[in-house]
N, C-alpha and C positions, 0 to 999 in steps of 0.2 A: 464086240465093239461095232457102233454102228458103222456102218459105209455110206452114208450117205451125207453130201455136203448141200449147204442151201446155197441162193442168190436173189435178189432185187431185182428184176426187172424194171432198171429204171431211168429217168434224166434228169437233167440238172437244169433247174430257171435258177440265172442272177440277178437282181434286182439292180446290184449294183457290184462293180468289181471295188469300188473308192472304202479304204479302209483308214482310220488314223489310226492302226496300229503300224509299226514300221519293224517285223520278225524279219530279222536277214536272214532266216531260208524260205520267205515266201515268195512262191512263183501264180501267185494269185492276183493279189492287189495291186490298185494302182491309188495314186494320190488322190484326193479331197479334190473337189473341184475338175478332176481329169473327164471321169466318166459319166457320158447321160443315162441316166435309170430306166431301165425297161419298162415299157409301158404295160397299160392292160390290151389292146389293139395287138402291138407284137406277139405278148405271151398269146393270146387267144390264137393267134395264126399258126403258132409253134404246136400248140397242145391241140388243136381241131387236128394239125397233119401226125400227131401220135395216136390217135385213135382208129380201135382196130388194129394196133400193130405187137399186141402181148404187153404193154409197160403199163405197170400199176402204180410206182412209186413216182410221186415228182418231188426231188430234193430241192426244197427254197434254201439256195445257198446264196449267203449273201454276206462281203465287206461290213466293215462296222462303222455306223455312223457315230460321233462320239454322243457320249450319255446326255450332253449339254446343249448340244449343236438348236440352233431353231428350226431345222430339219429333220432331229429326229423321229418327230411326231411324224408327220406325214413319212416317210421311212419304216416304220413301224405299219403305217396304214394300209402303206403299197406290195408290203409282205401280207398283211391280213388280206387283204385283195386278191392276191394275186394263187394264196392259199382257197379261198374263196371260190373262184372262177377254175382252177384247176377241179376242185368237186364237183362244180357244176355240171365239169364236162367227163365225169366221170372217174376221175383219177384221185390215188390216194397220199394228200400232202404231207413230207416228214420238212419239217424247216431246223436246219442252224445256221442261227446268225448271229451267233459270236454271244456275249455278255447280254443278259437281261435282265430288267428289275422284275420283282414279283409280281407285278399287274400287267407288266408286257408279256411274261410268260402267262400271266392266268387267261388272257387275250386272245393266245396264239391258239390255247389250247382248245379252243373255240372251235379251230379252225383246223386241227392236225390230229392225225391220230397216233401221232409219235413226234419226240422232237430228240436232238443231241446238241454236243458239246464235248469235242476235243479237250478230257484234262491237260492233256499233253503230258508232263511232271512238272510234280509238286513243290520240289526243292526248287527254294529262293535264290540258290547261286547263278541260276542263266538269267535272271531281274539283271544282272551285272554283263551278262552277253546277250544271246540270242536276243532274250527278248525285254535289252536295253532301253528300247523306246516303244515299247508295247504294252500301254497300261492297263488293257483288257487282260494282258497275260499273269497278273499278280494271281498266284495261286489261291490265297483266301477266295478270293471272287471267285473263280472257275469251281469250286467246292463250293459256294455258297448255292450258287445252279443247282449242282446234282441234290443239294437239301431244298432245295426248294422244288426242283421236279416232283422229289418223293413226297414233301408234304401236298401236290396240285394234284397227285397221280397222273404225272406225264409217265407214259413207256418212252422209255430215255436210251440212246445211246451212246457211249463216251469210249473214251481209247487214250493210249498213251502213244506220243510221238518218240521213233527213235532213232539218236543222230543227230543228237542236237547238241552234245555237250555232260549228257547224263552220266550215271554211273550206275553199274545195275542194281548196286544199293538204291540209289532213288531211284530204276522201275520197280522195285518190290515192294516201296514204300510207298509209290501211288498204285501200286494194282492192291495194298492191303488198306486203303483209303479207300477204294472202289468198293473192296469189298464192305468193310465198315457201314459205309451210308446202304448197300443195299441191304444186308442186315436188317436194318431200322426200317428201309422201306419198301423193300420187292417192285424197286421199280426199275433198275438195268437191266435193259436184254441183250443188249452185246457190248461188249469191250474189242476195240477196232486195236492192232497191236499194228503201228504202221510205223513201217522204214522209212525215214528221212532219204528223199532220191534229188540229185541235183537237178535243176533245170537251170533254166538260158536266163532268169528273170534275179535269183537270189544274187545275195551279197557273201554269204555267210563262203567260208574258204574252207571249213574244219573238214579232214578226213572221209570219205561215204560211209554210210552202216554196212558194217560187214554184216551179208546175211548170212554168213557162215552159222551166227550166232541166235538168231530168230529161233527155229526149232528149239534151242535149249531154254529160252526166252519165253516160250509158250508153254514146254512143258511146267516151268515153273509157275505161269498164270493160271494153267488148271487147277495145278497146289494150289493157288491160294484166294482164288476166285469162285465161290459159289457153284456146285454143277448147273444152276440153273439158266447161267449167265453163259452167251454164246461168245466164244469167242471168232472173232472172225480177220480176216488178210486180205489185205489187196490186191490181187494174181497179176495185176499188172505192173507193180512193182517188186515180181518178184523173176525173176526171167529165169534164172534157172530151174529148170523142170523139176527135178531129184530135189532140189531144197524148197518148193512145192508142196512137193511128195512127201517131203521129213516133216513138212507146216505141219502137214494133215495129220500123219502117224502122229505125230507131238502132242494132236488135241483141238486143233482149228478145226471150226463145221460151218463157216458162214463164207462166202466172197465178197460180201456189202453189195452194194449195186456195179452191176455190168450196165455200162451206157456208150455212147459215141465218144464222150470226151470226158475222160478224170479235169476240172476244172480246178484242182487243185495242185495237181501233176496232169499237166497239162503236155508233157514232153512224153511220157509213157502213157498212151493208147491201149484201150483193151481191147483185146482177142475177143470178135463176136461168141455168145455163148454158146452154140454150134460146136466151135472149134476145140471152145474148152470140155465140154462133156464129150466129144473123142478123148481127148487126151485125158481125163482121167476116168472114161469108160473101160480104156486100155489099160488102166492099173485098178479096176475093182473099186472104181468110187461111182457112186450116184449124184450126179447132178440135179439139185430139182428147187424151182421158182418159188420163192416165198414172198408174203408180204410185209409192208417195212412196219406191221404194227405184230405183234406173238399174239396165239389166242387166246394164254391166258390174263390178256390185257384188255380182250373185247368188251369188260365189262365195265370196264374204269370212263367210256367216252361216253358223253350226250349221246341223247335219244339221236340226233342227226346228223354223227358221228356213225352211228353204228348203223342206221339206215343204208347210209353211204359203202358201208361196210360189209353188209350181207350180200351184195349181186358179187363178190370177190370168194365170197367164203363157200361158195357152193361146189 
């Protein structure tokens, strides 16, 4: 068994925190009309003082403008932008921003050398809770992404959310959905298996994810998820050490990105990666930096995609 676990060296631009989905456990979004959109001036000031500092990945994470809005255009433009200008300056852009059509992703793809998309699960029964008012969250759509990544050849990452109302019936039924479309496409490379954690922002009341139950949760994702497909954990949400430790034995080999601020969980802070490659130096793991695109995906990007690409690969 291998021992070595990877990570992202990375940070997070928001274009905008303003989402019209309304998930009562997000601790991200704020209303329409609440928040001004980051410019290209600020980002550039942000990403000039990243340089030189080890971070390769910049996640364009960004709220959802709705599909209709007369905003969404330039929304779309200031992600291509800001994807853009992050290359320029050396850095390698993975963007999710939520629901796109097929010519906003073939767009983006332009400009990223990876993208995702939270499936979250699949079952229609949280359409009736969680995610009540969240019309991005209709399962169709969110599976029409991962078929359309694979026919763009986007290197795509998805994940299932847990703790929101599921049943482990319906995570085996979207991680064997996961597997399905990569089947057809060999385009996942990692499935993010992330515990629902409360913050200071949601609404939602239900129970917290016992992480008692992750380790068992992941050894059944190995079952039934392609070896090829990384699975990976958020360390920051996971605090106890030993059930950590049971992630890894289970089958996890990815940390996603380590950054200054989970902007999604935003109340759990991560452990600089220092801290963490002690502590699982001390149990026999390898810590080691990867980048947010696999390399047997360097072949699927533009000619100036992969330019961008090689001073990283060396």
């Amino acid at each position: 068994m291998s021992r070595q676990i990877t990570y992202s060296p990375a940070y997070t631009i928001v274009p905008t925190y303003e989402c019209f989905n309304r998930c009562t456990y997000c601790n991200f979004r704020v209303d329409p009309g609440v928040d001004s959109w980051l410019t290209l001036s600020q980002a550039q000031k942000i990403l000039q003082q990243l340089q030189g500092q080890g971070i390769c990945e910049i996640l364009i994470l960004s709220g959802e403008v709705y599909p209709h809005s007369p905003q969404r255009k330039a929304w779309l433009q200031r992600i291509y932008d800001l994807c853009q200008l992050a290359l320029s300056l050396g850095f390698l852009p993975h963007t999710n921003a939520g629901i796109l059509s097929f010519s906003e992703m073939e767009t983006l793809k332009q400009v990223n050398v990876s993208m995702g998309l939270m499936l979250e699960q699949i079952t229609p029964k949280l359409l009736q809770t969680v995610h009540h008012n969240s019309p991005s969250k209709i399962p169709e759509l969110r599976l029409q992404q991962l078929v359309w990544a694979g026919q763009l050849k986007i290197p795509f990452t998805t994940g299932i959310l847990l703790g929101i109302g599921e049943t482990l019936t319906d995570c085996w039924e979207t991680l064997e959905a996961i597997a399905t479309l990569h089947q057809q496409w060999q385009h996942i490379q990692e499935v993010i298996l992330q515990p629902h954690s409360r913050g200071n922002q949601q609404s939602f009341l239900a129970p917290p994810f016992k992480l008692s139950q992750l380790p068992e949760i992941i050894a059944k994702a190995r079952e039934i998820l392609p070896d090829s497909i990384t699975l990976q954990i958020p360390p920051n949400l996971i605090l106890d050490l030993d059930c950590l430790l049971d992630c890894l034995d289970a089958g996890a080999r990815d940390l996603g990105g380590i950054m200054p601020k989970d902007e999604v969980n935003p109340d759990y802070p991560h452990l600089n990666p220092e801290k963490i490659i002690k502590i699982l130096n001390d149990h026999q793991w390898q810590l080691l930096p990867r980048l947010p695109i696999y390399p047997q995906y360097d072949s699927w990007l533009a000619s100036p995609l992969r330019q961008a690409l090689e001073p990283w690969r060396k």
